[in-house]
CHARMM internal coordinates of N, CA and C (Angstrom, degrees):
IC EDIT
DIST 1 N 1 CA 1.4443
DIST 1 CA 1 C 1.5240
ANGL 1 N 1 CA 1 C 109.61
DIST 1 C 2 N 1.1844
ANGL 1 CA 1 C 2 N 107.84
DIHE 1 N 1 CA 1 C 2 N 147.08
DIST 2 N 2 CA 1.4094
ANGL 1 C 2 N 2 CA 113.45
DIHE 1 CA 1 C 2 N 2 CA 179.41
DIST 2 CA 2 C 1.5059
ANGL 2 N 2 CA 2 C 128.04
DIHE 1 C 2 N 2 CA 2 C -77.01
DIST 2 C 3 N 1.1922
ANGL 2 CA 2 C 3 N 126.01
DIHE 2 N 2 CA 2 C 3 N 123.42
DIST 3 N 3 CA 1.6950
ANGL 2 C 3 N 3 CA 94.61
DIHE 2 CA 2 C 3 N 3 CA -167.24
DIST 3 CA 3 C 1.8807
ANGL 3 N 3 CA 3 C 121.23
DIHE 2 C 3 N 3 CA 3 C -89.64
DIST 3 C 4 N 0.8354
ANGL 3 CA 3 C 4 N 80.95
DIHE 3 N 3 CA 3 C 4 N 157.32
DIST 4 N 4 CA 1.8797
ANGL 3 C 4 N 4 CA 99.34
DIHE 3 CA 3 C 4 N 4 CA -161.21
DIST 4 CA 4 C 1.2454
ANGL 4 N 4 CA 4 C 91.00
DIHE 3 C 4 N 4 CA 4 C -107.35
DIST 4 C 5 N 1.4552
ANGL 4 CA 4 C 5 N 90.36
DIHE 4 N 4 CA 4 C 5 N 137.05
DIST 5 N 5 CA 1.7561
ANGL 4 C 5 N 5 CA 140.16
DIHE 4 CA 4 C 5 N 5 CA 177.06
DIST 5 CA 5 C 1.8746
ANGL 5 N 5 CA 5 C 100.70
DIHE 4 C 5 N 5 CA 5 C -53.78
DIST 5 C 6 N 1.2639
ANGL 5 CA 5 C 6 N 90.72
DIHE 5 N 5 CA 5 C 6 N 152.16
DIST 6 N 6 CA 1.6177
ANGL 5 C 6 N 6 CA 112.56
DIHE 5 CA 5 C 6 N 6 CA 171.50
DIST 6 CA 6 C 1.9572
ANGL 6 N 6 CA 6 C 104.60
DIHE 5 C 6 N 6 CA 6 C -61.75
DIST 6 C 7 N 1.2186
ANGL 6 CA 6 C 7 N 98.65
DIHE 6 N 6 CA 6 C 7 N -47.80
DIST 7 N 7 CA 1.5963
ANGL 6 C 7 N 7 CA 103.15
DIHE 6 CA 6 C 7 N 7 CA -162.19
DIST 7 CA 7 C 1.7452
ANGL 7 N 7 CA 7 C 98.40
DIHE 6 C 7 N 7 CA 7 C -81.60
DIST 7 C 8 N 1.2447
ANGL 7 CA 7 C 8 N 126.20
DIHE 7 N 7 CA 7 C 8 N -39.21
DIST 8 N 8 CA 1.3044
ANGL 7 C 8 N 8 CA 140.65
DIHE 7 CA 7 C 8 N 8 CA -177.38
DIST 8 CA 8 C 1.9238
ANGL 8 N 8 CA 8 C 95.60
DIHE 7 C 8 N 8 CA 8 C -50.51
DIST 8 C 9 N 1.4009
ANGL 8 CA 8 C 9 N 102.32
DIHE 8 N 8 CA 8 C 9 N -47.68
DIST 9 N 9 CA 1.5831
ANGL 8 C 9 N 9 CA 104.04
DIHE 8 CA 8 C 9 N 9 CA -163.04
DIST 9 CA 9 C 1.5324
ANGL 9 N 9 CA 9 C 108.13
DIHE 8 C 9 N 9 CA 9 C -70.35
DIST 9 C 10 N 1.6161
ANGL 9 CA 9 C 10 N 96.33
DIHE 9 N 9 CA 9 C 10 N -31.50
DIST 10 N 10 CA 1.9127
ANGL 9 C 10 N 10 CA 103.16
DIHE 9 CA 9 C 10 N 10 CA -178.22
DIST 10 CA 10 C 0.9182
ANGL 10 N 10 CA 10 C 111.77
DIHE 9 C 10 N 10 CA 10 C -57.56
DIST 10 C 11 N 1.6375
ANGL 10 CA 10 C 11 N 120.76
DIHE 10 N 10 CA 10 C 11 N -37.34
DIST 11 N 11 CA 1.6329
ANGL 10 C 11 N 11 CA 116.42
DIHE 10 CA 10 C 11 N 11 CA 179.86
DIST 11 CA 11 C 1.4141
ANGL 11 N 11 CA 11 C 123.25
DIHE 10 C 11 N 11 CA 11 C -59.52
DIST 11 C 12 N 0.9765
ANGL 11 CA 11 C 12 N 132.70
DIHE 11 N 11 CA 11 C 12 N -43.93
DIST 12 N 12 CA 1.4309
ANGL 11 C 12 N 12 CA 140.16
DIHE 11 CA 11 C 12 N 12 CA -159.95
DIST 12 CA 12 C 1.5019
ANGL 12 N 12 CA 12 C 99.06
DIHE 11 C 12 N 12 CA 12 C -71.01
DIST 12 C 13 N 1.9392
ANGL 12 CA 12 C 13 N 93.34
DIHE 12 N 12 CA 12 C 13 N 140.24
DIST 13 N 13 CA 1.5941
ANGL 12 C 13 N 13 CA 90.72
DIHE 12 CA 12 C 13 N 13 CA 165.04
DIST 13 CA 13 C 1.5061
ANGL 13 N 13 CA 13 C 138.33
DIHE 12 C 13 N 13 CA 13 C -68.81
DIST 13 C 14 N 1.0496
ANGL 13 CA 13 C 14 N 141.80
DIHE 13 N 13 CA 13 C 14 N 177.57
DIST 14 N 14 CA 1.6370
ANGL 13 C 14 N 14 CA 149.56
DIHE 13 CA 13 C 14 N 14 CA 171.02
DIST 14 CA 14 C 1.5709
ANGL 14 N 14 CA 14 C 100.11
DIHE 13 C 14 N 14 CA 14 C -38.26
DIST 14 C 15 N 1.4835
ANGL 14 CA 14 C 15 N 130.02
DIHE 14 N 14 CA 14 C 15 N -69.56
DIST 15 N 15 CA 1.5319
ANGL 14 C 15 N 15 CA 119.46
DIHE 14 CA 14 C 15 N 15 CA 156.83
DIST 15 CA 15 C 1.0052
ANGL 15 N 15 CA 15 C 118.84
DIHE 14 C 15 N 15 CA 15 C -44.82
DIST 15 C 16 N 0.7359
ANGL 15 CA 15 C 16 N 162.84
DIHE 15 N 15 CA 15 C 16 N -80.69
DIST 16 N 16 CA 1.2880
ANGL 15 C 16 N 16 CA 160.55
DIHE 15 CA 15 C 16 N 16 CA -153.63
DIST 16 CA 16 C 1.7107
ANGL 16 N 16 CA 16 C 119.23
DIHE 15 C 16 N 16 CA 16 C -58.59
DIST 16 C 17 N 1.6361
ANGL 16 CA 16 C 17 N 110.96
DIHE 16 N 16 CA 16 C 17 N -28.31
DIST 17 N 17 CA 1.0726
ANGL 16 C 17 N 17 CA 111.08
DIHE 16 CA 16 C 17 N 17 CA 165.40
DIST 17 CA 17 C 1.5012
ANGL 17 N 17 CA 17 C 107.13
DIHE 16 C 17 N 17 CA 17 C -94.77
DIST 17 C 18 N 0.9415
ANGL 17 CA 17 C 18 N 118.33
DIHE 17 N 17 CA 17 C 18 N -4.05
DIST 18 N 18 CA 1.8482
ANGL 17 C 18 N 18 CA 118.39
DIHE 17 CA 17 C 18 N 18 CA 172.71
DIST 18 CA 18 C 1.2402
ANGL 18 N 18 CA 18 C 91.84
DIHE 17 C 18 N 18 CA 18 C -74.95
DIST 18 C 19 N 1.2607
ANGL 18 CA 18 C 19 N 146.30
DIHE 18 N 18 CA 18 C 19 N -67.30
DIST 19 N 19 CA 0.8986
ANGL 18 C 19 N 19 CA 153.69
DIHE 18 CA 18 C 19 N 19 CA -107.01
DIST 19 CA 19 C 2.0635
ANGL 19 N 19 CA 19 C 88.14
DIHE 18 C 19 N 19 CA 19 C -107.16
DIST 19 C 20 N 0.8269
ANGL 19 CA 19 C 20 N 124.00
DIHE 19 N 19 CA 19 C 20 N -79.54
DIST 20 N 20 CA 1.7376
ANGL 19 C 20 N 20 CA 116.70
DIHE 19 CA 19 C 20 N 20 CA 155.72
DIST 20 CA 20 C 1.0387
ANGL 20 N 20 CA 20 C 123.66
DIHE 19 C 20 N 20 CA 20 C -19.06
DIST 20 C 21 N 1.5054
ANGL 20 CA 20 C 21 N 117.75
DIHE 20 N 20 CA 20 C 21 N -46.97
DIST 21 N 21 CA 1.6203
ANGL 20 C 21 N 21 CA 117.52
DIHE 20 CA 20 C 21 N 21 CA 174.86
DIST 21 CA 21 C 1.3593
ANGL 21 N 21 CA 21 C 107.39
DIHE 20 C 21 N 21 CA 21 C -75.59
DIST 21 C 22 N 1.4807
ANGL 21 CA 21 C 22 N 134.82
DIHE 21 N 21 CA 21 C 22 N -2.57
DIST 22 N 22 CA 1.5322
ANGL 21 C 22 N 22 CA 127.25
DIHE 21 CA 21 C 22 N 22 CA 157.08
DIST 22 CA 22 C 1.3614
ANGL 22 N 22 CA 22 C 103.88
DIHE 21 C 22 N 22 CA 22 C -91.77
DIST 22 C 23 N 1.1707
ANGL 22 CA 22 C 23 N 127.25
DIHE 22 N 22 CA 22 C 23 N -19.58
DIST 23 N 23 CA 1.6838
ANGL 22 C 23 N 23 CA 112.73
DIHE 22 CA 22 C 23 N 23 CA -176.56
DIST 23 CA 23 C 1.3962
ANGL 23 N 23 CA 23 C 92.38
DIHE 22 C 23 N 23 CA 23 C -77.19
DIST 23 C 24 N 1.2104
ANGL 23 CA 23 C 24 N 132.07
DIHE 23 N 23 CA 23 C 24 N -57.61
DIST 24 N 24 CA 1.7243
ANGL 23 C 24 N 24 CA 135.02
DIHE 23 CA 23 C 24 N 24 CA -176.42
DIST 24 CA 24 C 1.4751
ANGL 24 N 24 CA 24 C 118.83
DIHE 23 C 24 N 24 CA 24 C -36.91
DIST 24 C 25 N 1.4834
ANGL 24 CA 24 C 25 N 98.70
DIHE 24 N 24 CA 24 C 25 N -38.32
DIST 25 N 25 CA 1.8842
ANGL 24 C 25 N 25 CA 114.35
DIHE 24 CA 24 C 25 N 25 CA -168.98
DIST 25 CA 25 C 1.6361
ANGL 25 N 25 CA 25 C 79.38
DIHE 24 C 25 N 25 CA 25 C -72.49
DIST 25 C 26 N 1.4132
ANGL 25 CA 25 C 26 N 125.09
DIHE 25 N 25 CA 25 C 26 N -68.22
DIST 26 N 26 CA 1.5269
ANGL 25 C 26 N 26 CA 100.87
DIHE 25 CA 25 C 26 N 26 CA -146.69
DIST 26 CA 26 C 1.5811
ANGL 26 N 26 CA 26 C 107.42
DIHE 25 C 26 N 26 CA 26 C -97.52
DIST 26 C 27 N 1.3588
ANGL 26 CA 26 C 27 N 114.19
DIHE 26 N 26 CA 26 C 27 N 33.36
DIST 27 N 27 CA 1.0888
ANGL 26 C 27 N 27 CA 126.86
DIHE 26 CA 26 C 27 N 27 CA 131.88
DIST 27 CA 27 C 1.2347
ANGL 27 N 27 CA 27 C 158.85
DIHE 26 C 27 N 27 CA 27 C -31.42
DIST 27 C 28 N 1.9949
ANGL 27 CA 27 C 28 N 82.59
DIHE 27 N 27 CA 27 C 28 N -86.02
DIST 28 N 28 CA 1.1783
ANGL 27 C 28 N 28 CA 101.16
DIHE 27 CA 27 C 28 N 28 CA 158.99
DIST 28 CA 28 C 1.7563
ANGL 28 N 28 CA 28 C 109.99
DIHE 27 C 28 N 28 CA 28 C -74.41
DIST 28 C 29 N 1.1095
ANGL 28 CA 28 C 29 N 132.26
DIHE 28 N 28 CA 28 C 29 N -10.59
DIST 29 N 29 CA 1.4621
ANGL 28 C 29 N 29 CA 130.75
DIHE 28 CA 28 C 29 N 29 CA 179.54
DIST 29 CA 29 C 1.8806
ANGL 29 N 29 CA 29 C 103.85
DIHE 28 C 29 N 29 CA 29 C -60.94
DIST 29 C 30 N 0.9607
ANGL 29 CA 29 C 30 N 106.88
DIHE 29 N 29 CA 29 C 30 N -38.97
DIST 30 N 30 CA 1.6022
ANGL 29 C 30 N 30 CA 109.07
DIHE 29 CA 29 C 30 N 30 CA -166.66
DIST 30 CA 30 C 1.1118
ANGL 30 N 30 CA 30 C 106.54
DIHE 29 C 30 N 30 CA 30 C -90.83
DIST 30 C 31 N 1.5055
ANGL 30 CA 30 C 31 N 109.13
DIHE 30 N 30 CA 30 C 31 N -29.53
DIST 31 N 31 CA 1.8526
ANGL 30 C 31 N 31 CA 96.47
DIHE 30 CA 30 C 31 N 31 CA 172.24
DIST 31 CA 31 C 1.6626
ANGL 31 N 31 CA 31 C 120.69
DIHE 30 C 31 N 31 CA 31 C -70.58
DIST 31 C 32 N 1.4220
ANGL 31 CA 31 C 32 N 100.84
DIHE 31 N 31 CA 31 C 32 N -43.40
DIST 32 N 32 CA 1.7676
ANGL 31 C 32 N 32 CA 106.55
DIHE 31 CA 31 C 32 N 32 CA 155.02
DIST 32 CA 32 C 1.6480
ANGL 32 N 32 CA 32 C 102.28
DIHE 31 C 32 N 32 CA 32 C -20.75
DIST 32 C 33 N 1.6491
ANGL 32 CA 32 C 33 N 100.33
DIHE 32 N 32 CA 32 C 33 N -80.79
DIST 33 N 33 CA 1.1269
ANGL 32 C 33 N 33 CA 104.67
DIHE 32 CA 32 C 33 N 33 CA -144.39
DIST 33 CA 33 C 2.1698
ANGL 33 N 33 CA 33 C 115.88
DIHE 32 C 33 N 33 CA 33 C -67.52
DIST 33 C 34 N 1.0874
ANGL 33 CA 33 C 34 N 105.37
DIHE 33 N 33 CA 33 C 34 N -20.92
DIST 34 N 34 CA 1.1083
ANGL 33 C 34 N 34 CA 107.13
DIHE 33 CA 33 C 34 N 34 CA 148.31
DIST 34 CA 34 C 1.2044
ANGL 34 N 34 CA 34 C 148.31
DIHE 33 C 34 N 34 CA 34 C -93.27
DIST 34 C 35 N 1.5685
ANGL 34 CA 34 C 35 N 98.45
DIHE 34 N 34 CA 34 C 35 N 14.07
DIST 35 N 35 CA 1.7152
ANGL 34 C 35 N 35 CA 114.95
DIHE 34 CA 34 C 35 N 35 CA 170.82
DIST 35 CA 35 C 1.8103
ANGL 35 N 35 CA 35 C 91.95
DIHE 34 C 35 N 35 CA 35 C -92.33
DIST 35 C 36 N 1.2843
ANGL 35 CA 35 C 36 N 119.48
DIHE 35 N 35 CA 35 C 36 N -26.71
DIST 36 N 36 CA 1.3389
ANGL 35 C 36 N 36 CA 124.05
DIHE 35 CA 35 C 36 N 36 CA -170.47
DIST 36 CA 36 C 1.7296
ANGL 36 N 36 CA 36 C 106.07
DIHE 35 C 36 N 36 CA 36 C -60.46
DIST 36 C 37 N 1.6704
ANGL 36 CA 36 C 37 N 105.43
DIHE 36 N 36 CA 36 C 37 N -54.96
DIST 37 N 37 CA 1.1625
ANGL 36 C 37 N 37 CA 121.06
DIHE 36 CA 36 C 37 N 37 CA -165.38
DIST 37 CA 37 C 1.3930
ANGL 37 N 37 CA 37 C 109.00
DIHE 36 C 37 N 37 CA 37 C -87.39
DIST 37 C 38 N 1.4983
ANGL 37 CA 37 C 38 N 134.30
DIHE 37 N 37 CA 37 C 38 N 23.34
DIST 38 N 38 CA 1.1179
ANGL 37 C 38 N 38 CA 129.37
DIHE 37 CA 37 C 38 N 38 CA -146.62
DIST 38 CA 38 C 1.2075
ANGL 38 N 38 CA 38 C 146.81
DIHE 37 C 38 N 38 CA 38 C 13.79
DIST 38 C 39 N 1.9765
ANGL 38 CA 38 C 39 N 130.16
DIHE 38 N 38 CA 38 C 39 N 28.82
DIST 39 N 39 CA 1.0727
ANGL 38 C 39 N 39 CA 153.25
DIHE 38 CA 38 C 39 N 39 CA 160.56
DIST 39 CA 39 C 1.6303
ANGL 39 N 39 CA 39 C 115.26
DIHE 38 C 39 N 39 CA 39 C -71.21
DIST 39 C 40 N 1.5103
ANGL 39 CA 39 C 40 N 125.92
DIHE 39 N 39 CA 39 C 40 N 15.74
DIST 40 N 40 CA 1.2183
ANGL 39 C 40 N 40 CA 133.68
DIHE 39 CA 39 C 40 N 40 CA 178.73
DIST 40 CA 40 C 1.2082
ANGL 40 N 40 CA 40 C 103.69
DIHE 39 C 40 N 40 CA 40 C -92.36
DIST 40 C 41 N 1.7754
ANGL 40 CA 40 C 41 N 138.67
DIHE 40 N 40 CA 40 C 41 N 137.00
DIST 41 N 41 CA 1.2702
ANGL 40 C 41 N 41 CA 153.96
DIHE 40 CA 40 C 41 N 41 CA -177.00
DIST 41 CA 41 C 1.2645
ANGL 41 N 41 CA 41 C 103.29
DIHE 40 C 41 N 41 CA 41 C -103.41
DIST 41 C 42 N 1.6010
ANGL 41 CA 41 C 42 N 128.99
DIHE 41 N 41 CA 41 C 42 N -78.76
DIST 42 N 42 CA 1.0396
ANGL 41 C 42 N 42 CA 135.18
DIHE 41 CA 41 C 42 N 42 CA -174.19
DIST 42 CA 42 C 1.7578
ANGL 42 N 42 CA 42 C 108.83
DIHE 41 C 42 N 42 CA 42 C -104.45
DIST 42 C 43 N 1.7263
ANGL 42 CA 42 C 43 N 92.15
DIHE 42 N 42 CA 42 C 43 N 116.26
DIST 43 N 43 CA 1.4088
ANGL 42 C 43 N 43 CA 85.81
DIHE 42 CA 42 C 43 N 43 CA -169.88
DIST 43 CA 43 C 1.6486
ANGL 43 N 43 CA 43 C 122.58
DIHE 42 C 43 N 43 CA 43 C -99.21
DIST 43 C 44 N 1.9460
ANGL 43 CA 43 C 44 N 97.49
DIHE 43 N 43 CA 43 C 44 N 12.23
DIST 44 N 44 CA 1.2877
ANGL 43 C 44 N 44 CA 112.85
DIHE 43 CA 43 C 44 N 44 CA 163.60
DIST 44 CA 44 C 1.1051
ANGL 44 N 44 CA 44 C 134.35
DIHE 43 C 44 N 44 CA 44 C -62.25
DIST 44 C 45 N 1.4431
ANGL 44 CA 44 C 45 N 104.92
DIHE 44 N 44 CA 44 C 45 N -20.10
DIST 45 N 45 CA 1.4114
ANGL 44 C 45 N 45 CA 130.16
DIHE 44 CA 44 C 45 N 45 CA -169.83
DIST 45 CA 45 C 1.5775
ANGL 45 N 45 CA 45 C 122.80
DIHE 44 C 45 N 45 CA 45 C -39.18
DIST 45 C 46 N 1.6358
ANGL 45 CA 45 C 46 N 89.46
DIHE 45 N 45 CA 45 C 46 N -56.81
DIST 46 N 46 CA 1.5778
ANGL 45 C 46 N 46 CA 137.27
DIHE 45 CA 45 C 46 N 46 CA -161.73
DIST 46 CA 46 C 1.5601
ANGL 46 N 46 CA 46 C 90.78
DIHE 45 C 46 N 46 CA 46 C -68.94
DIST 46 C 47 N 1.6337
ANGL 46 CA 46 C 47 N 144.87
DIHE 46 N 46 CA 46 C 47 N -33.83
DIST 47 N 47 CA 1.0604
ANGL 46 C 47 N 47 CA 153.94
DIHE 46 CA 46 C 47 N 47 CA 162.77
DIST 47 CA 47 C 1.3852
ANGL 47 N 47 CA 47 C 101.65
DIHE 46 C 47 N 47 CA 47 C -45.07
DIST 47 C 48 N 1.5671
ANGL 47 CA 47 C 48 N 90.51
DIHE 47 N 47 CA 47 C 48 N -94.12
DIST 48 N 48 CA 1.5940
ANGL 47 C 48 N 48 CA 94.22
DIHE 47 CA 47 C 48 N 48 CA 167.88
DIST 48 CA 48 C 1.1707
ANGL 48 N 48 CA 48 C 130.07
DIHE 47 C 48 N 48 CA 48 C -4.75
DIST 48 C 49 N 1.0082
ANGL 48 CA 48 C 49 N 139.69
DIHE 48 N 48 CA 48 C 49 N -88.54
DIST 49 N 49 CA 1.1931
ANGL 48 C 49 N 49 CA 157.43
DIHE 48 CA 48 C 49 N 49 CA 159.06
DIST 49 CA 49 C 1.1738
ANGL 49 N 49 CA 49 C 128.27
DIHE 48 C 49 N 49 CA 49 C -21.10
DIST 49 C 50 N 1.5925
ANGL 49 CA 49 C 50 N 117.56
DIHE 49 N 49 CA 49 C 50 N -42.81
DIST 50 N 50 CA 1.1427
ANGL 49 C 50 N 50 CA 116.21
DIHE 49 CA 49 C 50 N 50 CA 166.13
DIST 50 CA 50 C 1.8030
ANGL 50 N 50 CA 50 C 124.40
DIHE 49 C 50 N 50 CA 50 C -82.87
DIST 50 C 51 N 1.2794
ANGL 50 CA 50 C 51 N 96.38
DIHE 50 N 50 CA 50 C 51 N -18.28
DIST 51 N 51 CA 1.5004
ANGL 50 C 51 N 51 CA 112.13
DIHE 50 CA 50 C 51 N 51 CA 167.49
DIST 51 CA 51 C 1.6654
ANGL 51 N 51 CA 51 C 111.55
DIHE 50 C 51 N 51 CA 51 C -68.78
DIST 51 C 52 N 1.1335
ANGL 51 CA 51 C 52 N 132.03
DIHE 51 N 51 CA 51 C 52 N -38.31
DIST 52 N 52 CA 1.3465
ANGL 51 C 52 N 52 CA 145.06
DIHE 51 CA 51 C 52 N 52 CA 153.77
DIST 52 CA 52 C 1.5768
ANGL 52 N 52 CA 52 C 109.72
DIHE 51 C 52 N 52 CA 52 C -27.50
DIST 52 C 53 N 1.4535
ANGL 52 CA 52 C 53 N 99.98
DIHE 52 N 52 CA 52 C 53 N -71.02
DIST 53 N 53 CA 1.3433
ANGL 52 C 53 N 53 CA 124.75
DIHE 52 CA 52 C 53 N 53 CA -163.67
DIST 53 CA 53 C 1.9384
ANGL 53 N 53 CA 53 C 96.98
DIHE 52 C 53 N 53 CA 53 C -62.05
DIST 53 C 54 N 0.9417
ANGL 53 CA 53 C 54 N 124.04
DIHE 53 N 53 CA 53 C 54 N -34.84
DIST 54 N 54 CA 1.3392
ANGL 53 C 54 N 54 CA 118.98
DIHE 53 CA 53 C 54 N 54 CA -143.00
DIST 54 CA 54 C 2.1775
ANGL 54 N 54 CA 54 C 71.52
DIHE 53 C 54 N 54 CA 54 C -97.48
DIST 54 C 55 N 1.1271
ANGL 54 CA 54 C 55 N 110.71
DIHE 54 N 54 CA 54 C 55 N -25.75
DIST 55 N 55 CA 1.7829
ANGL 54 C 55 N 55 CA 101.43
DIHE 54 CA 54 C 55 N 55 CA -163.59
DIST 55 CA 55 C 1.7584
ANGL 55 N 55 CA 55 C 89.42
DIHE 54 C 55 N 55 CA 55 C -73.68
DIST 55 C 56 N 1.0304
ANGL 55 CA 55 C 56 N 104.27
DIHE 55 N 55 CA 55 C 56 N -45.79
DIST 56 N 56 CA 2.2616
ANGL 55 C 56 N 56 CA 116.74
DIHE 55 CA 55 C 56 N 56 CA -162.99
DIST 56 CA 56 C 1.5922
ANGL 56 N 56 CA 56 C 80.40
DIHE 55 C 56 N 56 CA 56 C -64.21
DIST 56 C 57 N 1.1983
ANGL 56 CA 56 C 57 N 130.96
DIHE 56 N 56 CA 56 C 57 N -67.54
DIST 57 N 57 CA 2.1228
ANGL 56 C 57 N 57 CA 121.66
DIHE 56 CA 56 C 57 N 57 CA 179.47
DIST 57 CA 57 C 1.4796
ANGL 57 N 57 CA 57 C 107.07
DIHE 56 C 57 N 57 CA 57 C -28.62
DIST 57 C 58 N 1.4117
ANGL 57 CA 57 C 58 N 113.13
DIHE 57 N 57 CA 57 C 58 N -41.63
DIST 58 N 58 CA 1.8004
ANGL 57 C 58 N 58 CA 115.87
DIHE 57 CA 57 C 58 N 58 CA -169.20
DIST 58 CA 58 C 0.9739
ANGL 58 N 58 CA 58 C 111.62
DIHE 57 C 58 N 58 CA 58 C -69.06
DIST 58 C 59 N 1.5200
ANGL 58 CA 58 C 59 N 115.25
DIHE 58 N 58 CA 58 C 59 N -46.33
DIST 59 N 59 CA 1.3411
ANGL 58 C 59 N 59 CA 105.40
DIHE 58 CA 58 C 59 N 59 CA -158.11
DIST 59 CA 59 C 1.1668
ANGL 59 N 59 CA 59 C 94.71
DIHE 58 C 59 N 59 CA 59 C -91.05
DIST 59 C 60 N 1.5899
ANGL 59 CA 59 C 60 N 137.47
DIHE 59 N 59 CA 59 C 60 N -10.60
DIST 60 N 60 CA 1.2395
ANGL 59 C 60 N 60 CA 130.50
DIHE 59 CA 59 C 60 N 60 CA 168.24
DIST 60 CA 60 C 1.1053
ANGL 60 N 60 CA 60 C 120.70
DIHE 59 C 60 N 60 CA 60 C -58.40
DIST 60 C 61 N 1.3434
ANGL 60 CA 60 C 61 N 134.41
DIHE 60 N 60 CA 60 C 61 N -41.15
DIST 61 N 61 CA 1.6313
ANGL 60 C 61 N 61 CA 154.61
DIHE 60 CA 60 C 61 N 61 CA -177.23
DIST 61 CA 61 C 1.9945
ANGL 61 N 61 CA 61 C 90.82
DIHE 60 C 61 N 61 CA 61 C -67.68
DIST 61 C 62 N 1.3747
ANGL 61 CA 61 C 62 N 120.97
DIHE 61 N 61 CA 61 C 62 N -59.26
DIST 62 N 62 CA 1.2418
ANGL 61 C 62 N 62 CA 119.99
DIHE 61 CA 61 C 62 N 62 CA -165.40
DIST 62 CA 62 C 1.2184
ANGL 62 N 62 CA 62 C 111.14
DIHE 61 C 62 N 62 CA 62 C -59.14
DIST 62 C 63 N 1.2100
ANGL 62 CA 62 C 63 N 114.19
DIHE 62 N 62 CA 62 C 63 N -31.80
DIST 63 N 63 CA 1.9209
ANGL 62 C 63 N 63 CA 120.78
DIHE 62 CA 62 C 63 N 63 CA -178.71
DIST 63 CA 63 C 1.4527
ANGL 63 N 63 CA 63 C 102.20
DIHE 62 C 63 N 63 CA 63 C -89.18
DIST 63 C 64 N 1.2152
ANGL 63 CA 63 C 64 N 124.03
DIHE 63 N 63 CA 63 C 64 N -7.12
DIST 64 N 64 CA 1.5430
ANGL 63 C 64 N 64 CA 117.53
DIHE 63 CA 63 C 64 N 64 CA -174.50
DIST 64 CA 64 C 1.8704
ANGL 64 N 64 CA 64 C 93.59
DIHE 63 C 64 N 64 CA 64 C -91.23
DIST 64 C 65 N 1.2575
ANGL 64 CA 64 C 65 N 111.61
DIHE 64 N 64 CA 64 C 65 N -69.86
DIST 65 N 65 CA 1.3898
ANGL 64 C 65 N 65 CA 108.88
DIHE 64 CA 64 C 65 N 65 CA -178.57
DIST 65 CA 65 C 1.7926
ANGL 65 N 65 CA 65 C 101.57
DIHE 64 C 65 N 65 CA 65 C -67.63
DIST 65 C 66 N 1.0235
ANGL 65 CA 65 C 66 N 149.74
DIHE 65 N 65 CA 65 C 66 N -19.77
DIST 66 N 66 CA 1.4007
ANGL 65 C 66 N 66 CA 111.93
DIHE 65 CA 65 C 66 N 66 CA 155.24
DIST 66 CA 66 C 1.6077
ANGL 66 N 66 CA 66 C 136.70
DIHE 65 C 66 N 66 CA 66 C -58.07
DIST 66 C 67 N 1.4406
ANGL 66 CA 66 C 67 N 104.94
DIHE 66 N 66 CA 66 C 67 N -19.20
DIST 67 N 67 CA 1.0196
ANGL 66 C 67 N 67 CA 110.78
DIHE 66 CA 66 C 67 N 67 CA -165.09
DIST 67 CA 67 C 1.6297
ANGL 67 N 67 CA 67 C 104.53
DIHE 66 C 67 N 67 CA 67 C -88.99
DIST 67 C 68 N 1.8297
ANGL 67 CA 67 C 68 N 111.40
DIHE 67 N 67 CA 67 C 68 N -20.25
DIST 68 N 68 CA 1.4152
ANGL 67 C 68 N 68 CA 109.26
DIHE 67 CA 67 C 68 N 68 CA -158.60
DIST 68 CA 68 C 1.6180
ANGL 68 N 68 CA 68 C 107.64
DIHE 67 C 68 N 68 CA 68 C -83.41
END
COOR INIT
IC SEED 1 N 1 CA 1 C
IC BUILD
């Protein structure tokens, strides 16, 4: 997957960022699991990814308390 922008992520609605933050989780699940088995290439990836994950949580929290 390609990784997506800070401003790209702000746009999207509450689904839509739920819905990313499950593609990210089992994401990062498979890179684990082939960092486990040593079938991992790029093991920057797993960064990535979790840096993603932690931005799609933000803006989730930011749209939750704007909205409340």
């Amino acid at each position: 997957m390609a990784k997506t922008k800070a401003k790209e992520i702000n746009q999207l609605t509450l689904d839509e960022l739920a819905a990313r933050l499950r593609e990210l989780k089992q994401e990062a699940l498979n890179l684990r699991l082939q960092q486990a088995t040593g079938q991992l290439e790029n093991t920057a990836r797993i960064r990535l990814v979790r840096r993603e994950i932690a931005q799609v949580m933000t803006a989730i929290n930011v749209k939750n308390k704007a909205s409340a």
